[in-house]
PyMOL Python script that loads the backbone (N, CA, C, O; Angstrom):
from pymol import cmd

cmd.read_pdbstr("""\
ATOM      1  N   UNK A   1      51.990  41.752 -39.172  1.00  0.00           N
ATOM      2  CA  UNK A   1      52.572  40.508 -38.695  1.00  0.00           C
ATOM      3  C   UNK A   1      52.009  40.148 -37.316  1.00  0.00           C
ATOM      4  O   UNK A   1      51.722  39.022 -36.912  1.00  0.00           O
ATOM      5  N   UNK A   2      51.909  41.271 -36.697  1.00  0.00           N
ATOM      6  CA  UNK A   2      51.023  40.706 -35.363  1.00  0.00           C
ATOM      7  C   UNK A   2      50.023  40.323 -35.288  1.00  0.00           C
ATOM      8  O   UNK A   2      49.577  39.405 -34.601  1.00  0.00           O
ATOM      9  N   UNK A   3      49.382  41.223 -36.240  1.00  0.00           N
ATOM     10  CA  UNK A   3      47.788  40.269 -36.523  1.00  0.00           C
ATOM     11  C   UNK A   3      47.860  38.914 -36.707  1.00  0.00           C
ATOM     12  O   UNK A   3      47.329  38.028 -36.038  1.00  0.00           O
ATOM     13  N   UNK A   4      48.505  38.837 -37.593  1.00  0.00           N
ATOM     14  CA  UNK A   4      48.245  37.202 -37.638  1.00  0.00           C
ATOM     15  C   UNK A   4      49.114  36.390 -36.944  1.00  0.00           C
ATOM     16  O   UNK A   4      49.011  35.194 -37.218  1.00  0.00           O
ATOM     17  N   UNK A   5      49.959  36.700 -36.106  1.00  0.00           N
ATOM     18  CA  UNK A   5      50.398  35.698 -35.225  1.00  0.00           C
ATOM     19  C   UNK A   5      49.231  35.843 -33.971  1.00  0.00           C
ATOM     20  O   UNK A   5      49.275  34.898 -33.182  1.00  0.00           O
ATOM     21  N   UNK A   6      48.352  36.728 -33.717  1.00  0.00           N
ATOM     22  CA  UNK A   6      47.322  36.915 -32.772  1.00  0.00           C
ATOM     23  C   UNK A   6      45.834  35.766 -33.246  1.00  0.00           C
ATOM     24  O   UNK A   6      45.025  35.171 -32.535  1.00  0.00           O
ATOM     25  N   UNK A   7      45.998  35.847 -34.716  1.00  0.00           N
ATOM     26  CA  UNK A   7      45.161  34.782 -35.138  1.00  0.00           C
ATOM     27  C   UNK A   7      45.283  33.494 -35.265  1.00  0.00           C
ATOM     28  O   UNK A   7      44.407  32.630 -35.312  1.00  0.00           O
ATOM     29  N   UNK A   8      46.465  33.407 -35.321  1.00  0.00           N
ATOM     30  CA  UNK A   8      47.315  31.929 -35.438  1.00  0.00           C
ATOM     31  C   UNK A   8      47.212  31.588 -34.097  1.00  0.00           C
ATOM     32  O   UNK A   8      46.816  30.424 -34.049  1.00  0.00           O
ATOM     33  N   UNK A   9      47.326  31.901 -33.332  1.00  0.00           N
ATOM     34  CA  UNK A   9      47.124  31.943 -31.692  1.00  0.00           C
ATOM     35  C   UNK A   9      45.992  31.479 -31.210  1.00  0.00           C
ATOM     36  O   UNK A   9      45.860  30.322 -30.811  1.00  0.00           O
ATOM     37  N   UNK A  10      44.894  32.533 -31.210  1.00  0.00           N
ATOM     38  CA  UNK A  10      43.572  32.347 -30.905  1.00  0.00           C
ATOM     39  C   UNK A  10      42.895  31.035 -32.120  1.00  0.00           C
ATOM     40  O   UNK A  10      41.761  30.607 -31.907  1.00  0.00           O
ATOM     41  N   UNK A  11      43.519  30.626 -33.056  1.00  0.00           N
ATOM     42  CA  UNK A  11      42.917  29.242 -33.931  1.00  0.00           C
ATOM     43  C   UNK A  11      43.196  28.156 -33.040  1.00  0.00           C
ATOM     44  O   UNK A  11      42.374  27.365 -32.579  1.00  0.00           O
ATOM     45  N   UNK A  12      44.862  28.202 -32.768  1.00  0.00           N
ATOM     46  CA  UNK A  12      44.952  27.185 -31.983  1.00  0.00           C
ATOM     47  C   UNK A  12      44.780  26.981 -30.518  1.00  0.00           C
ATOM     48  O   UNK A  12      44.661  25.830 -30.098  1.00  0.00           O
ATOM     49  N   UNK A  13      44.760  27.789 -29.870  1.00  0.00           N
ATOM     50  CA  UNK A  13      43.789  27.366 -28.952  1.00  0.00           C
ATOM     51  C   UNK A  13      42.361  27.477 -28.972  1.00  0.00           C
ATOM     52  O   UNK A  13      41.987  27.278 -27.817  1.00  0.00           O
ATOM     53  N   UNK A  14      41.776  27.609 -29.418  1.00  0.00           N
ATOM     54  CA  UNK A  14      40.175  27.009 -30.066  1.00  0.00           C
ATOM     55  C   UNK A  14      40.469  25.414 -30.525  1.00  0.00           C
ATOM     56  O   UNK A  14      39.817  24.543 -29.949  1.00  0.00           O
ATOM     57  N   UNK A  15      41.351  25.063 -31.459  1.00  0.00           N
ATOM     58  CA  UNK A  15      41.703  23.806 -32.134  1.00  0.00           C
ATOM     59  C   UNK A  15      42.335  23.436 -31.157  1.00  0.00           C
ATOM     60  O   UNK A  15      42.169  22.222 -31.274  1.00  0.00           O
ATOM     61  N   UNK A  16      42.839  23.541 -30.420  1.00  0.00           N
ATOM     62  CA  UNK A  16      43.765  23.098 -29.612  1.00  0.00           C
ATOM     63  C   UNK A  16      45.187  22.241 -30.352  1.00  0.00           C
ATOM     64  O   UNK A  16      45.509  21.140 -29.905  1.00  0.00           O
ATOM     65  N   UNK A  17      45.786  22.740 -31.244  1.00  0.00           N
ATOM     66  CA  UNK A  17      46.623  22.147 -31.808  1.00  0.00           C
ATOM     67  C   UNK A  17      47.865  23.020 -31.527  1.00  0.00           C
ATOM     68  O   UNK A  17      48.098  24.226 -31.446  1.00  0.00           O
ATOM     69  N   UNK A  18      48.580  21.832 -31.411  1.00  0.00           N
ATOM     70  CA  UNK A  18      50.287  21.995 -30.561  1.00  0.00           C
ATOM     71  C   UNK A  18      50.271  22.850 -29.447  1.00  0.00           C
ATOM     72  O   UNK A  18      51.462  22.924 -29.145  1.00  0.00           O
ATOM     73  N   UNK A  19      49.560  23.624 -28.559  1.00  0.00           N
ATOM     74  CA  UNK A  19      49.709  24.330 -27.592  1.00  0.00           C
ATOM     75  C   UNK A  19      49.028  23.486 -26.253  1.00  0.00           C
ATOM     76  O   UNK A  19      49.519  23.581 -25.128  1.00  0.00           O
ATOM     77  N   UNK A  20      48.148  22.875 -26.475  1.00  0.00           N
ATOM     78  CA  UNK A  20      47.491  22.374 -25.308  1.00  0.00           C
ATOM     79  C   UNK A  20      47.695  21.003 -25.800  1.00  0.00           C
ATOM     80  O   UNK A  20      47.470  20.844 -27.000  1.00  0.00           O
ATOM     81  N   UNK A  21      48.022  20.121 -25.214  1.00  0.00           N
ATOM     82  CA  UNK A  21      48.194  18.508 -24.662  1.00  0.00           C
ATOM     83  C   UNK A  21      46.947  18.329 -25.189  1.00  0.00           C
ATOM     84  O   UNK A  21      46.261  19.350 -25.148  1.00  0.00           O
ATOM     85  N   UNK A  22      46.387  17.296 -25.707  1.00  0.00           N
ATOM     86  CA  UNK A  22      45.007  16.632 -26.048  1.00  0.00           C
ATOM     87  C   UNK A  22      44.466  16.317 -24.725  1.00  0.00           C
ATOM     88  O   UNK A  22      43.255  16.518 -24.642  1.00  0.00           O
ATOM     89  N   UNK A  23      45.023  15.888 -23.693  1.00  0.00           N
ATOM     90  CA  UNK A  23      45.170  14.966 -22.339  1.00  0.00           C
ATOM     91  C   UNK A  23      44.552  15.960 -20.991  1.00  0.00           C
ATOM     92  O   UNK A  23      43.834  15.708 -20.024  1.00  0.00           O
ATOM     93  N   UNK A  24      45.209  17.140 -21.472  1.00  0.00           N
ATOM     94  CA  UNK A  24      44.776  18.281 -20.476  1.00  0.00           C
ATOM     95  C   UNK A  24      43.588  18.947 -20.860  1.00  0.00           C
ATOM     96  O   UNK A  24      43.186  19.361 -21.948  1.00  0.00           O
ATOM     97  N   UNK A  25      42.891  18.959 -19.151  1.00  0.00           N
ATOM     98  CA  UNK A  25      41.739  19.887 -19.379  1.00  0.00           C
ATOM     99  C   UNK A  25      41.864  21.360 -19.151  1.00  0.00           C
ATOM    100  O   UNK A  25      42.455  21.935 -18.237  1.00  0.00           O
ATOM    101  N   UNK A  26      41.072  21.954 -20.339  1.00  0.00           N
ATOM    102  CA  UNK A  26      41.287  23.550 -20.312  1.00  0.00           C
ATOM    103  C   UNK A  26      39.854  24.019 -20.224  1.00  0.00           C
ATOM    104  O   UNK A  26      39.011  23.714 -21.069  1.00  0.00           O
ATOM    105  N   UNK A  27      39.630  24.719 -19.247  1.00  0.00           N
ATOM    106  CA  UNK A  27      38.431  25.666 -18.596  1.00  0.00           C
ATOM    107  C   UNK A  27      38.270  26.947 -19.331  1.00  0.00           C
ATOM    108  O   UNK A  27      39.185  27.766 -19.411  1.00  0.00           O
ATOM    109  N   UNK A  28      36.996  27.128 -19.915  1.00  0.00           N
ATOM    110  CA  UNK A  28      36.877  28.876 -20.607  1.00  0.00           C
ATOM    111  C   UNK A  28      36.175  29.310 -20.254  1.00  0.00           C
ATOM    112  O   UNK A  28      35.094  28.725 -20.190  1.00  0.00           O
ATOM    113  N   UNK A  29      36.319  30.662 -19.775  1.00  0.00           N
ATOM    114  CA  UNK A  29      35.412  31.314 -19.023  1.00  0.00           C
ATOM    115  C   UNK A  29      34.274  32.243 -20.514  1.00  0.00           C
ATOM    116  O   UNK A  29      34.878  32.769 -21.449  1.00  0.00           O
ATOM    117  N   UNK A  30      33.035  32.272 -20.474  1.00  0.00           N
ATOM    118  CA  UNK A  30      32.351  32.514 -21.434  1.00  0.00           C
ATOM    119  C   UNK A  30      31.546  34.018 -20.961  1.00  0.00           C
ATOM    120  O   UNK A  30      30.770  33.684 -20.065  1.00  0.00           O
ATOM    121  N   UNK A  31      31.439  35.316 -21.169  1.00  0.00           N
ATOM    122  CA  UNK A  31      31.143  35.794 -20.162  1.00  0.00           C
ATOM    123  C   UNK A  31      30.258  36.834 -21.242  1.00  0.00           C
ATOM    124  O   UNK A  31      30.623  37.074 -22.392  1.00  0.00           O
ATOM    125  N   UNK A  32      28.941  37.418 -20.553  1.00  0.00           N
ATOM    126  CA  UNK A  32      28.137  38.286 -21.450  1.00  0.00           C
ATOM    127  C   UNK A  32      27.147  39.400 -20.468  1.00  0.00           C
ATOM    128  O   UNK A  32      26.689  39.136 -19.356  1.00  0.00           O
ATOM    129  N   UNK A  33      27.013  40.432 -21.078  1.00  0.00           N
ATOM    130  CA  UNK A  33      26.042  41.414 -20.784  1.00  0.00           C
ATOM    131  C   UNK A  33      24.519  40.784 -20.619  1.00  0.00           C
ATOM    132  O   UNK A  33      23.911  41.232 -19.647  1.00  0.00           O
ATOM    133  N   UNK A  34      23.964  40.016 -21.255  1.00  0.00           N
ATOM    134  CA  UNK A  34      22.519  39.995 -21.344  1.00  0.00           C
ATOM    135  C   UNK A  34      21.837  38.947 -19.804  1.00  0.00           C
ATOM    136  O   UNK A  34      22.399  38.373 -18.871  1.00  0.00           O
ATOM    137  N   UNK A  35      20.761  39.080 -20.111  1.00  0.00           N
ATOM    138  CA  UNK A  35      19.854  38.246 -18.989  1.00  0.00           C
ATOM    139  C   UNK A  35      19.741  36.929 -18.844  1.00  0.00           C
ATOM    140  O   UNK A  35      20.632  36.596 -19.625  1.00  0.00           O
ATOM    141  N   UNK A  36      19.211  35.686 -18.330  1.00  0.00           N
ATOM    142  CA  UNK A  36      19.424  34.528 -18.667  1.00  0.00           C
ATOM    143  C   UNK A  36      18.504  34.247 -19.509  1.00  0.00           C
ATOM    144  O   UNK A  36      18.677  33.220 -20.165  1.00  0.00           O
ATOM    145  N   UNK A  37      17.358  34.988 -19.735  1.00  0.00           N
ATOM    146  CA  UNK A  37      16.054  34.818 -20.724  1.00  0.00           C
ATOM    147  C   UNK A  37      16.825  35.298 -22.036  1.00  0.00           C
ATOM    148  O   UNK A  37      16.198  34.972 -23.044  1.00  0.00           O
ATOM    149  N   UNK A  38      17.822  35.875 -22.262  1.00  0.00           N
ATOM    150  CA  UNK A  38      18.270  36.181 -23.606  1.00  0.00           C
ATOM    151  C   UNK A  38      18.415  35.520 -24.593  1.00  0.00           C
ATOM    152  O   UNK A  38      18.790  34.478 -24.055  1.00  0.00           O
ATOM    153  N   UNK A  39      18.410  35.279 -25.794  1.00  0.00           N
ATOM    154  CA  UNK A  39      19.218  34.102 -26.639  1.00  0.00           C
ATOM    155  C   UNK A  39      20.420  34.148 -26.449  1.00  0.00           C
ATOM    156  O   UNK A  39      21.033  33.099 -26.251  1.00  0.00           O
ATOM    157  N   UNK A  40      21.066  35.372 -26.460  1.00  0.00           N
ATOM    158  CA  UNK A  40      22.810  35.306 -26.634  1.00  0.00           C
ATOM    159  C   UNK A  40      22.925  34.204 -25.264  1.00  0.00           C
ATOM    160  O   UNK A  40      23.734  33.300 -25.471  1.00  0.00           O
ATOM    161  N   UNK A  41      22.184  34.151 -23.811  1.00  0.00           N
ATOM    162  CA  UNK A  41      22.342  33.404 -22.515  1.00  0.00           C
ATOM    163  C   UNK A  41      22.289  31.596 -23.107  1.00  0.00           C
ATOM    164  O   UNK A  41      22.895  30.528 -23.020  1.00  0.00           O
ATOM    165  N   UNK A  42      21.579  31.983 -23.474  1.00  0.00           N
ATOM    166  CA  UNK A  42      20.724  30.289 -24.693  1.00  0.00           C
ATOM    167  C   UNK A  42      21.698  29.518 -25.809  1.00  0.00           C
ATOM    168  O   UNK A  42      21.879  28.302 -25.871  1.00  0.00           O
ATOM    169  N   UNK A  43      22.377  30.720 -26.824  1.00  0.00           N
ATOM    170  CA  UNK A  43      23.855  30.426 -27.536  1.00  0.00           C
ATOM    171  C   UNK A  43      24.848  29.859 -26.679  1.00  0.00           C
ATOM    172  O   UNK A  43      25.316  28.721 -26.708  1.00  0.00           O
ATOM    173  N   UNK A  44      25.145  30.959 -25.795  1.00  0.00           N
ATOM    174  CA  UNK A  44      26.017  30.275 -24.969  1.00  0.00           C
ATOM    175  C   UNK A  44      25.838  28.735 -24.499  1.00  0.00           C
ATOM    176  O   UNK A  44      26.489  27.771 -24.903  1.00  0.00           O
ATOM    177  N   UNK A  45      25.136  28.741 -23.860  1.00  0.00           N
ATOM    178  CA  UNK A  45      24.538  27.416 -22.837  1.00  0.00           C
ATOM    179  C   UNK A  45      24.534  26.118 -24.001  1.00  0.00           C
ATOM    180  O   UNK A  45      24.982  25.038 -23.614  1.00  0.00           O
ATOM    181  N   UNK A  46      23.991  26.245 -25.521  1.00  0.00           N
ATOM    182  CA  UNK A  46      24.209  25.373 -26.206  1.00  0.00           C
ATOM    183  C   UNK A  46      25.821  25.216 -26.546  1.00  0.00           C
ATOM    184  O   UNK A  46      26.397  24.135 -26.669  1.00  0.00           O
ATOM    185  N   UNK A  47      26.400  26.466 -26.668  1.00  0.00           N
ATOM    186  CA  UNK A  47      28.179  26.200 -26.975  1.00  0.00           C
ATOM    187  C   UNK A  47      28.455  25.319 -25.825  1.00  0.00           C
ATOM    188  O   UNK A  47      28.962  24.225 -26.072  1.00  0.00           O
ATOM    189  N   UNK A  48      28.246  25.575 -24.843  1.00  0.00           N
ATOM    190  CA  UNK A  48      28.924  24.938 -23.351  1.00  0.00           C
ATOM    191  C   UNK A  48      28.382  23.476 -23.490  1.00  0.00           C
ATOM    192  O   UNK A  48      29.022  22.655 -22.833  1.00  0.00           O
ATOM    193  N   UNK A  49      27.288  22.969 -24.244  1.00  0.00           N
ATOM    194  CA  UNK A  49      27.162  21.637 -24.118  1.00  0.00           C
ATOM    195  C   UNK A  49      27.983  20.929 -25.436  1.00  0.00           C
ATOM    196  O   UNK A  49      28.218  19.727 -25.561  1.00  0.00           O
ATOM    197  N   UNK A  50      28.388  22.125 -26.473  1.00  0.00           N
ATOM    198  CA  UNK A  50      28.263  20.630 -27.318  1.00  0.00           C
ATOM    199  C   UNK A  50      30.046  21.082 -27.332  1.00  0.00           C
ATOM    200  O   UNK A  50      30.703  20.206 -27.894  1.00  0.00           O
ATOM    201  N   UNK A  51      30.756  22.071 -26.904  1.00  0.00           N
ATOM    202  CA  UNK A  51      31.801  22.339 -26.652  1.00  0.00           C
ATOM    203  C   UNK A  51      32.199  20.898 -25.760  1.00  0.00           C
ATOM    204  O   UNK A  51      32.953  20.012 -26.164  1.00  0.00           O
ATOM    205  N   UNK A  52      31.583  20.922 -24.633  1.00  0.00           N
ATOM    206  CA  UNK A  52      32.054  19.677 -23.978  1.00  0.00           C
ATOM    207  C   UNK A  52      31.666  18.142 -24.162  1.00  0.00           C
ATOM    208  O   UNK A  52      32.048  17.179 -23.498  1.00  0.00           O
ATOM    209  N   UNK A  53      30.767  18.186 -25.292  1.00  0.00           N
ATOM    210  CA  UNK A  53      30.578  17.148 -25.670  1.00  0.00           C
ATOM    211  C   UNK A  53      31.781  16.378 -26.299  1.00  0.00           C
ATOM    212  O   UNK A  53      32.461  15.420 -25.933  1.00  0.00           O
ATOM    213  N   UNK A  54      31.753  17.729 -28.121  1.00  0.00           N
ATOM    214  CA  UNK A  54      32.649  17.173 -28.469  1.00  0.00           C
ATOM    215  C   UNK A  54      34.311  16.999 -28.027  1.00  0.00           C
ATOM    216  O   UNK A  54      35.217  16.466 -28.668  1.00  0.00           O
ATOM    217  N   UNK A  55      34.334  17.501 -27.003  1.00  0.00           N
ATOM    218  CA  UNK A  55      36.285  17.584 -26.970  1.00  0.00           C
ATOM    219  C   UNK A  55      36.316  16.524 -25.546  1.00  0.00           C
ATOM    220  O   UNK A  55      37.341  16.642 -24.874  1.00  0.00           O
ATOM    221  N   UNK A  56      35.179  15.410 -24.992  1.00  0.00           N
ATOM    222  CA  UNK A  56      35.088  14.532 -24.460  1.00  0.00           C
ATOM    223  C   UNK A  56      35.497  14.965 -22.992  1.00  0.00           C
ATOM    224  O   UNK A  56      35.709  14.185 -22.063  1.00  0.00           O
ATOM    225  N   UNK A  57      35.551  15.963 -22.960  1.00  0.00           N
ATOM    226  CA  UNK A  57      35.485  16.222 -21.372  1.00  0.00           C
ATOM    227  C   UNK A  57      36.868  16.768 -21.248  1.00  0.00           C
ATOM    228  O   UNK A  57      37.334  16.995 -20.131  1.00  0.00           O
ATOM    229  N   UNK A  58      37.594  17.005 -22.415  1.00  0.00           N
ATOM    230  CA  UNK A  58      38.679  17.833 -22.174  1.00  0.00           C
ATOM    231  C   UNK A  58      38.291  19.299 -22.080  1.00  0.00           C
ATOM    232  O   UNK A  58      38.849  19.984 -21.223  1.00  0.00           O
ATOM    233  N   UNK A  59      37.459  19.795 -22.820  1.00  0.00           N
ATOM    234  CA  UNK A  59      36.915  21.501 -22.474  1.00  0.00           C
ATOM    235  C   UNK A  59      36.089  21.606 -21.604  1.00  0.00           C
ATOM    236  O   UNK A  59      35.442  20.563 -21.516  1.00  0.00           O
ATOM    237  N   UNK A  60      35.803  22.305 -20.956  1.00  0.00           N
ATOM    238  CA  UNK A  60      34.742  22.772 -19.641  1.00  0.00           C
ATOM    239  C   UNK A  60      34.845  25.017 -19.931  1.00  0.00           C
ATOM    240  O   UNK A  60      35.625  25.947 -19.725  1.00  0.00           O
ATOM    241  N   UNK A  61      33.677  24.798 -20.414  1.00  0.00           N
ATOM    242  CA  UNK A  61      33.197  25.903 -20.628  1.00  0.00           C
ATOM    243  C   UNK A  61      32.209  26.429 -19.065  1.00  0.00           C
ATOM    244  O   UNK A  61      31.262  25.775 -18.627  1.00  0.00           O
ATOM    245  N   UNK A  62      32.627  27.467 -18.571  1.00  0.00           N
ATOM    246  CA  UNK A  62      31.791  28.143 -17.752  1.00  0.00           C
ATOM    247  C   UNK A  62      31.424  29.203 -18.319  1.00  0.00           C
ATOM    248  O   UNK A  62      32.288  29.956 -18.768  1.00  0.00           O
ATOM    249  N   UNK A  63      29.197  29.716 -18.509  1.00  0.00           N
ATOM    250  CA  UNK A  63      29.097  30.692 -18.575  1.00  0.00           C
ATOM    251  C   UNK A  63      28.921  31.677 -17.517  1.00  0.00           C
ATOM    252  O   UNK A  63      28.748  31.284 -16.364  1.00  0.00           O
ATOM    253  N   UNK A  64      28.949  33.037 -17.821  1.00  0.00           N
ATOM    254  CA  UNK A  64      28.481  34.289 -16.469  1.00  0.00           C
ATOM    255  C   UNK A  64      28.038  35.105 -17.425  1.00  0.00           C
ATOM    256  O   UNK A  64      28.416  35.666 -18.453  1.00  0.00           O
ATOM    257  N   UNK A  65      26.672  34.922 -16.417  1.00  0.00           N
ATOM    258  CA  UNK A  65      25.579  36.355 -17.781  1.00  0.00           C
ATOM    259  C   UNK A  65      25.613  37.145 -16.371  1.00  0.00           C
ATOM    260  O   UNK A  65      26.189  37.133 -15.283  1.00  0.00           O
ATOM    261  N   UNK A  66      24.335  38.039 -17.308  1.00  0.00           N
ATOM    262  CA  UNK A  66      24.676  39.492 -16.295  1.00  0.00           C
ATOM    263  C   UNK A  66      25.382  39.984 -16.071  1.00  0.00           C
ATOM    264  O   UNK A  66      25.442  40.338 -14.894  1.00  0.00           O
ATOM    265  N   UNK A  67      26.850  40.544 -17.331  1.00  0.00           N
ATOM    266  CA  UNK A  67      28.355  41.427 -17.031  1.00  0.00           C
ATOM    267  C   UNK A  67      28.693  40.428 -15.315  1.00  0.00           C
ATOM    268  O   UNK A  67      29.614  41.205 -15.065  1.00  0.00           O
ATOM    269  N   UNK A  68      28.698  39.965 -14.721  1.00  0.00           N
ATOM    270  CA  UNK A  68      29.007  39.267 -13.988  1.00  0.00           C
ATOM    271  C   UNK A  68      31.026  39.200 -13.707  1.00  0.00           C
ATOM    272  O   UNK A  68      31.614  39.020 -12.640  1.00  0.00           O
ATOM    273  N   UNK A  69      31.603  39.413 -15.055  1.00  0.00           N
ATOM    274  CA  UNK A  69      33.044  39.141 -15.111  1.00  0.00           C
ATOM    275  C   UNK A  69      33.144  40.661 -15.897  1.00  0.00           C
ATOM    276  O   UNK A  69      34.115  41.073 -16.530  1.00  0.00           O
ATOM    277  N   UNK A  70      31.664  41.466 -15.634  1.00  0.00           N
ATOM    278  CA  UNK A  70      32.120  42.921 -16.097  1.00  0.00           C
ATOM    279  C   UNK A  70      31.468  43.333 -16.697  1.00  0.00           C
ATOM    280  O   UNK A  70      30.396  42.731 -16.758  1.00  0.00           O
ATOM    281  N   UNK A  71      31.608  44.633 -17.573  1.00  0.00           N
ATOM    282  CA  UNK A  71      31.260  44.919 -18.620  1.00  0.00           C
ATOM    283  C   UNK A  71      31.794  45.191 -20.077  1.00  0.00           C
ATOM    284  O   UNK A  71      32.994  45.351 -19.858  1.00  0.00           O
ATOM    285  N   UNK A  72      31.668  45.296 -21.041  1.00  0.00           N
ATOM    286  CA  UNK A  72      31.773  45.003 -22.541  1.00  0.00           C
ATOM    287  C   UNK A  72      33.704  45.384 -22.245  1.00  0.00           C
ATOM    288  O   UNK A  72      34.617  44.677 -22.671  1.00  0.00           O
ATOM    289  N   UNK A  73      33.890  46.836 -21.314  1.00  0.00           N
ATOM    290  CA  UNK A  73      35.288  46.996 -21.394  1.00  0.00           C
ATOM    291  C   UNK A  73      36.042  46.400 -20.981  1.00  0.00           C
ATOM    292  O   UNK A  73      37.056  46.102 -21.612  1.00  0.00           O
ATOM    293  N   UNK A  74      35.747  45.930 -19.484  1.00  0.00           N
ATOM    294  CA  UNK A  74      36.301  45.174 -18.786  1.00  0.00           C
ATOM    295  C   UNK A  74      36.436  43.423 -19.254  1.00  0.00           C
ATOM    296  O   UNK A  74      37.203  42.591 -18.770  1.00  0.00           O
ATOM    297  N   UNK A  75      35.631  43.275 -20.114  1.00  0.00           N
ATOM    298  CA  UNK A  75      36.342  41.548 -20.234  1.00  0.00           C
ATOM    299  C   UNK A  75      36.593  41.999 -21.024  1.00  0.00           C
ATOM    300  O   UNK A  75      37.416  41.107 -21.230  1.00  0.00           O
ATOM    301  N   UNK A  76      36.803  42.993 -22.306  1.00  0.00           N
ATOM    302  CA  UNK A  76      37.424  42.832 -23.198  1.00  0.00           C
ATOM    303  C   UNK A  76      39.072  42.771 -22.582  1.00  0.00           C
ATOM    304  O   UNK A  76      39.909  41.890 -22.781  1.00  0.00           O
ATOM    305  N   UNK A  77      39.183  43.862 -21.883  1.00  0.00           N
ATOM    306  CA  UNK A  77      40.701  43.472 -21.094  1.00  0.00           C
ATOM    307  C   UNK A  77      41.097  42.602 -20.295  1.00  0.00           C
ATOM    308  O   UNK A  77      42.285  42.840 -20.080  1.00  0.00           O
ATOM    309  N   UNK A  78      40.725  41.610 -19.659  1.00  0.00           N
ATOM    310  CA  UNK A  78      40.315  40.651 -19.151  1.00  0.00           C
ATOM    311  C   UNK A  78      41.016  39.687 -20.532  1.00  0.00           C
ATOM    312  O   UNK A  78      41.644  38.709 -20.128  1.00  0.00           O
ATOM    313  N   UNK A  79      40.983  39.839 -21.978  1.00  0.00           N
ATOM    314  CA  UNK A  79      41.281  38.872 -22.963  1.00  0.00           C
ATOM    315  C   UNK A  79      42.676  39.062 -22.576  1.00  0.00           C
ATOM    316  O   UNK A  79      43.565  38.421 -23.137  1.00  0.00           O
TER     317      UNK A  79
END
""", "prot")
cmd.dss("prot")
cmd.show_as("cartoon", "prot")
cmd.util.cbc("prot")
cmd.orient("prot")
């Protein structure tokens, strides 16, 4: 049962449905191990544009490469 209230959770805020206001802007911090020459650096950087494309300037994605917000353990706790 927790699982899926943990998934039901994490859908809707991705969807942003009933938890976040359409109106309000919500900031995500995007955060990774690799270099900026990486692809995973490159994935990101395309999520962060079309993330804020489509949700019109209500999402603002920040990335941090280079473990920057840590490493693999530390942002995982950080979730």
């Amino acid at each position: 049962m927790k699982k899926f209230f943990l998934v039901v959770l994490v859908a809707a805020l991705f969807l942003g449905i009933g938890i976040v206001p359409c109106y309000s802007k919500v900031v995500v911090k995007l955060g990774h191990i690799r270099d900026t020459e990486h692809p995973t650096h490159l994935a990101a950087l395309k999520f962060k544009e079309l993330a804020e494309k489509y949700s019109n300037g209500n999402l603002q994605v920040k990335v941090f490469p280079n473990s920057q917000l840590g490493g693999p353990k530390e942002m995982f706790s950080q979730l």
